[in-house]
C-alpha positions as CSV (number, residue, x, y, z in Angstrom):
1,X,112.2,-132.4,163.3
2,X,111.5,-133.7,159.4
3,X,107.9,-132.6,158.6
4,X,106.0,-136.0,157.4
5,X,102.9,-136.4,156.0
6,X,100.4,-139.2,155.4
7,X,100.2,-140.0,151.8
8,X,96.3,-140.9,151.3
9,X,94.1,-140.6,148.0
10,X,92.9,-137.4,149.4
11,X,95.8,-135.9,149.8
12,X,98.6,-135.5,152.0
13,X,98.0,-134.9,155.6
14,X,100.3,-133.7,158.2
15,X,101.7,-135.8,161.5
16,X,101.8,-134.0,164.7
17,X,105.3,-133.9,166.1
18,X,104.2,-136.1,169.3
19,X,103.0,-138.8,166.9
20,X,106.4,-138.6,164.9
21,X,108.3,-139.3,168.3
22,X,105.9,-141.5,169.7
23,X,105.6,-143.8,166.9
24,X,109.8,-143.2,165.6
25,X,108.0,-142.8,161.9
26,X,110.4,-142.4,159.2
27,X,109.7,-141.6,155.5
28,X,108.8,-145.4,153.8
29,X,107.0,-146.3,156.4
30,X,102.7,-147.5,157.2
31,X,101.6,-145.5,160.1
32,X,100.3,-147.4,162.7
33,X,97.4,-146.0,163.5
34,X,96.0,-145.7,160.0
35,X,97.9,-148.0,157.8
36,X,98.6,-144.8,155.4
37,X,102.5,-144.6,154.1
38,X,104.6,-142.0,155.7
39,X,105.9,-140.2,153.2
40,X,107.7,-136.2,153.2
41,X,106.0,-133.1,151.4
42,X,106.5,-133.6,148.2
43,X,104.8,-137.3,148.8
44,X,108.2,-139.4,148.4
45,X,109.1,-142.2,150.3
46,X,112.6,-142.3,151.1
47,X,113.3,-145.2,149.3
48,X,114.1,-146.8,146.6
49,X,112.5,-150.2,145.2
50,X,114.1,-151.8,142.4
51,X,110.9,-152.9,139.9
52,X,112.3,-156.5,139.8
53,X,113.0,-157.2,143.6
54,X,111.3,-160.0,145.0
55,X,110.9,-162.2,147.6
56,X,110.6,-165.2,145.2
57,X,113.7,-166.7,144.2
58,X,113.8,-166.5,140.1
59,X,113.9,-170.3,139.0
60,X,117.3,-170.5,138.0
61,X,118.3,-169.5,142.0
62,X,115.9,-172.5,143.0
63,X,117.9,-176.0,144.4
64,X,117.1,-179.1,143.2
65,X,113.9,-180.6,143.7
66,X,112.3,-177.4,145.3
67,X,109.3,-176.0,143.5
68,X,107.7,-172.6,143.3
69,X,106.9,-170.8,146.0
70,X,103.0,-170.7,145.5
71,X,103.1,-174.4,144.2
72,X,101.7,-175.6,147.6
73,X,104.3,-178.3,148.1
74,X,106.5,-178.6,150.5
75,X,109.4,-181.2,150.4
76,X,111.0,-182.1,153.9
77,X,114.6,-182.9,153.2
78,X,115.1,-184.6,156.8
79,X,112.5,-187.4,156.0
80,X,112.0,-187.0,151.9
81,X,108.2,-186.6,152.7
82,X,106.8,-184.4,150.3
83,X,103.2,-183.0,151.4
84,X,100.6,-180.7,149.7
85,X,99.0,-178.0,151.6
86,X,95.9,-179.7,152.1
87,X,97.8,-182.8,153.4
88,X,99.4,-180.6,155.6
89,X,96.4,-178.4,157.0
90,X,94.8,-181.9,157.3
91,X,97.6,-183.5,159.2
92,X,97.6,-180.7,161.8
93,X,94.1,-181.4,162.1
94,X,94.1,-184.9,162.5
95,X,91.3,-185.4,159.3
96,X,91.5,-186.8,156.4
97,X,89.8,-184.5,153.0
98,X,88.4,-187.0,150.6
């Protein structure tokens, strides 16, 4: 069995076998019983994140009409309603923010 480490900012700190199995940790991922990466002896990862991956489309991938992720509207293309968050949040509670 691959020796794996937790990666913390004192150090790196071996996982027991049992855990290893228990748990099916693999380098690149958060241990889930202290939220530390998993990471191999010389602290890597296993994987490899491009710098410019997101989960955000760029703006030039957006459709028509849609807006920025974080803008806090949402347009519904089944009814054309287009809500703000805190229309939304206040729809679900049945209240109305003045």
């Amino acid at each position: 069995m691959k020796e794996l480490f937790l990666k913390t900012d004192q150090g790196l700190f071996p996982i027991d076998d049992k855990l290893i199995e228990k748990y099916n940790l693999t380098e690149g991922k958060i241990a889930p019983f202290s939220r530390f990466w998993v990471v191999d002896k010389n602290g890597n990862m296993g994987i490899d994140i491009p710098e410019d991956d997101t989960s955000s489309p760029r703006v030039d991938e957006m459709p028509e009409g849609e807006g920025m992720e974080d803008d806090e509207i949402e347009e519904f293309s089944e009814t054309g309603a287009i809500l703000s968050q805190s229309e939304i949040i206040d729809f679900s509670r049945g209240t109305d923010s003045e």
